[in-house]
Phi, psi and omega in degrees: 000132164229186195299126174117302187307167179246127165195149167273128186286123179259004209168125177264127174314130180295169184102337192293166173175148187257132161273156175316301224257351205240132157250065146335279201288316187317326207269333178288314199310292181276046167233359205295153163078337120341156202237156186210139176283124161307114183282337188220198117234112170242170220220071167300165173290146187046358152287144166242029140215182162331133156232135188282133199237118162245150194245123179227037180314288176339316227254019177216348165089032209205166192292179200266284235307346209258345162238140174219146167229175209235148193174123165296129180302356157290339179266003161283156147203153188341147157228162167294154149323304191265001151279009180292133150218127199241031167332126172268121197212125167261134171068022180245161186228122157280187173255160203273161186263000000 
């Protein structure tokens, strides 16, 4: 997987979870099943694998740049192109196909 690629968030990782100041999970909740260009891959320090860095800002209706979630690549999986979607939507989840 690189930088570039189309892939669908297929699963939210255990553990995610929203705090007062952070909605992790509300923000997995509403990208699951939806498709993203991979902004990155990155190598934190002390992770022992890879993360898939997606910018998903469109899916609050707001620039991509301005939301990012951080993801293990099992829980992405390859899309088509021409499933992207770069919709702008507040408060909608679709359901996994």
């Amino acid at each position: 997987m690189n930088a570039g690629d189309v892939v669908r968030l297929k699963c939210i990782p255990p553990g995610i979870r929203d705090d007062e100041d952070l909605k992790t999970r509300s923000l997995f909740e509403t990208c699951i099943g939806r498709t993203f260009v991979v902004a990155g891959i990155d190598r934190p320090e002390g992770v022992p694998q890879p993360l898939v860095r997606l910018d998903v800002g469109h899916v609050l209706g707001k620039p991509d740049y301005l939301h990012r979630i951080w993801v293990e690549q099992e829980f992405v999986e390859p899309a088509s192109p021409d499933s992207l979607d770069t919709t702008l939507t507040v408060g909608k989840s679709p359901t996994m196909e």
